[in-house]
C-alpha atoms as an extended CHARMM CRD file, in Angstrom:
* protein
*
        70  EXT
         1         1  UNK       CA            -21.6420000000       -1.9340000000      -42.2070000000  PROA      1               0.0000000000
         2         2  UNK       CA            -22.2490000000        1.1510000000      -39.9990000000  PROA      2               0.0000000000
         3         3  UNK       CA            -20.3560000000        0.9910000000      -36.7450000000  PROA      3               0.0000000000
         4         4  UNK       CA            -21.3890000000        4.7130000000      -35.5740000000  PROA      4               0.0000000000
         5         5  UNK       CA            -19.0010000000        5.6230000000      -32.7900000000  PROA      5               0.0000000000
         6         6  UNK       CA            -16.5410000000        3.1020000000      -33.8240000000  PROA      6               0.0000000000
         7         7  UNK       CA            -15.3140000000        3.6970000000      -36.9440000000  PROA      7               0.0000000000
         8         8  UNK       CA            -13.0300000000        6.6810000000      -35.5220000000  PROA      8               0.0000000000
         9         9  UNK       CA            -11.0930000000        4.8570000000      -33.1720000000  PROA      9               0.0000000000
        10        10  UNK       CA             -7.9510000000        6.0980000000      -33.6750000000  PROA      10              0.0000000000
        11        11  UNK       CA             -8.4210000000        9.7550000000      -33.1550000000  PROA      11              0.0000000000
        12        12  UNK       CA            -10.0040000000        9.1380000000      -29.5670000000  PROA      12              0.0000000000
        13        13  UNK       CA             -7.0040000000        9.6890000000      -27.4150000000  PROA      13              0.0000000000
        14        14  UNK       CA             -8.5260000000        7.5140000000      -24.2250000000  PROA      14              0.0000000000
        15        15  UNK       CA             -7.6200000000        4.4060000000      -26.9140000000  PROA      15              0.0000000000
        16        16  UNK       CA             -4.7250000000        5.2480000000      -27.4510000000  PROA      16              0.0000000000
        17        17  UNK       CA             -3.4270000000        5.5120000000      -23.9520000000  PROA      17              0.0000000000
        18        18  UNK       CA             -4.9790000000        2.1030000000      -23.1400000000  PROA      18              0.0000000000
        19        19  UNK       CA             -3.7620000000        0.8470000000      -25.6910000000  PROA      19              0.0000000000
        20        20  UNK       CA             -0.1010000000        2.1350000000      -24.7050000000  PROA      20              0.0000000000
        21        21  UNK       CA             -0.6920000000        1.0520000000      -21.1350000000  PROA      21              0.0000000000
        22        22  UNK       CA             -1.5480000000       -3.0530000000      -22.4260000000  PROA      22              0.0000000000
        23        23  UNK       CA              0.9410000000       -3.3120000000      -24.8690000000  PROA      23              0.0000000000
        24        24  UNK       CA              3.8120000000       -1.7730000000      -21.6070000000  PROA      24              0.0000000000
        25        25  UNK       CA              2.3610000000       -4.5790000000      -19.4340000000  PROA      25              0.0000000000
        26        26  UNK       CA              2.5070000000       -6.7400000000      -21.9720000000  PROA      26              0.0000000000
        27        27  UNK       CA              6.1220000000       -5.8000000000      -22.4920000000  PROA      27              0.0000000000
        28        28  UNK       CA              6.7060000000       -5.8450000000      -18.5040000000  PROA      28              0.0000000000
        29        29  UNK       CA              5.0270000000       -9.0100000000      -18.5970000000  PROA      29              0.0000000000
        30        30  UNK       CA              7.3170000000      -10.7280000000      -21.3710000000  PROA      30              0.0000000000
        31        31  UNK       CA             10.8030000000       -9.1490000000      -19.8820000000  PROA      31              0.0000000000
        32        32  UNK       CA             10.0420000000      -10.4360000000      -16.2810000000  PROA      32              0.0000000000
        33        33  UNK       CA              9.0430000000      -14.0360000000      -18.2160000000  PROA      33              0.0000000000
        34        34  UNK       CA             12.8130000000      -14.3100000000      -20.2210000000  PROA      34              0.0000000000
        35        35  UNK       CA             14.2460000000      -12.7290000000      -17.0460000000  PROA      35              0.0000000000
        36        36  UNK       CA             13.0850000000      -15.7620000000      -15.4040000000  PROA      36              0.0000000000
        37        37  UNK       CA             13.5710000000      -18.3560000000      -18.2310000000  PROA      37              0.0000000000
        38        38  UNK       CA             17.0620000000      -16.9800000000      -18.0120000000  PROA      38              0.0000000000
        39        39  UNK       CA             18.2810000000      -17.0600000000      -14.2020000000  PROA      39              0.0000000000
        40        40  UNK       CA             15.6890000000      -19.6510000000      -12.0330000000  PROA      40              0.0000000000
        41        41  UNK       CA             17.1170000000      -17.9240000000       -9.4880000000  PROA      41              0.0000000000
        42        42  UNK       CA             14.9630000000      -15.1330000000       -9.4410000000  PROA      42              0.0000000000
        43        43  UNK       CA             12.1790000000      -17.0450000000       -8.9450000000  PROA      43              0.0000000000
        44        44  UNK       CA             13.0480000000      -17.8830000000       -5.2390000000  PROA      44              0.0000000000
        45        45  UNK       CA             13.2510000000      -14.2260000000       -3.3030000000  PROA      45              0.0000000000
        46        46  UNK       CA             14.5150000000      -15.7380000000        0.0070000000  PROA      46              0.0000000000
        47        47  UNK       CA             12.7130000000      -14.3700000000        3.0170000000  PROA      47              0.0000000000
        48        48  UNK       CA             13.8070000000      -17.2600000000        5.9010000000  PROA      48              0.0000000000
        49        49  UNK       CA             14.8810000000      -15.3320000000        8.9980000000  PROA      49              0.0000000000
        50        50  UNK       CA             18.0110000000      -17.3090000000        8.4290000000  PROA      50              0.0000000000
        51        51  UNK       CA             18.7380000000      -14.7810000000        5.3040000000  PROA      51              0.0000000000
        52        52  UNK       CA             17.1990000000      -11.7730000000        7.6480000000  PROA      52              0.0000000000
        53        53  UNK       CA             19.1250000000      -12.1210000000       10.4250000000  PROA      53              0.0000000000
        54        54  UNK       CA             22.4470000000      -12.3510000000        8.4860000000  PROA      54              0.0000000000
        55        55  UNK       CA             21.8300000000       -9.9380000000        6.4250000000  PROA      55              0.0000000000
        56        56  UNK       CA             20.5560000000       -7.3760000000        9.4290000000  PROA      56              0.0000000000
        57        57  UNK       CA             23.7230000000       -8.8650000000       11.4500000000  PROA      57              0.0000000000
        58        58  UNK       CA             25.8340000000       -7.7690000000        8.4800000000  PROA      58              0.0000000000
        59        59  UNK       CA             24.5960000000       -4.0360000000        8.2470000000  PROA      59              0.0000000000
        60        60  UNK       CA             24.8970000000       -3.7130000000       12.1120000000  PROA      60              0.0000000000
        61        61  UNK       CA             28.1730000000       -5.2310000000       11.9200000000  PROA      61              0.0000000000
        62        62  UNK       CA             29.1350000000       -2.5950000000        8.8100000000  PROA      62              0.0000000000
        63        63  UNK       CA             27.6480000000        0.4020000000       11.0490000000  PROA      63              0.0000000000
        64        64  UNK       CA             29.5570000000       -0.2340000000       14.2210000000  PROA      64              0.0000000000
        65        65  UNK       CA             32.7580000000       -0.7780000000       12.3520000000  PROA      65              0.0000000000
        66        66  UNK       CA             32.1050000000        2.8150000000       10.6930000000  PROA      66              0.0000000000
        67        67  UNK       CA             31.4850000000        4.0400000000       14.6150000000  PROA      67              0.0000000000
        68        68  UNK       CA             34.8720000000        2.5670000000       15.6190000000  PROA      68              0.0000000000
        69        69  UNK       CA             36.9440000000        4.0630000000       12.7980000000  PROA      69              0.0000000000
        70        70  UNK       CA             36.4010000000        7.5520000000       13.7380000000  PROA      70              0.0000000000
């Protein structure tokens, strides 16, 4: 069986880096999936202005109180 262009694969280096670049998603991909099967909570990313505006409140809070100490 003649497959002409493909039967030297492996010394193309355009393969190769594809091939790195799946198999690093793929990796990515199965990471973020046991990261998730692990802690559920890192499925929810909170972004209620509830969370915002305590959060902001905080750091402004945090900043003044560095103002007021010197």
């Amino acid at each position: 069986m003649d497959l002409g262009d493909f039967e030297r694969w492996w010394k193309d280096p355009g393969i190769a880096v594809w091939s790195f670049v799946l198999f690093g998603c793929f990796l990515l991909n199965a990471i973020l999936f046991l990261a998730f099967l692990i802690r559920p909570g890192l499925r929810t990313i909170s972004n209620s202005p509830e969370t915002c505006h305590r959060s902001t409140f905080r750091a402004e809070s945090l900043f003044i109180s560095s103002l007021n100490q010197r």
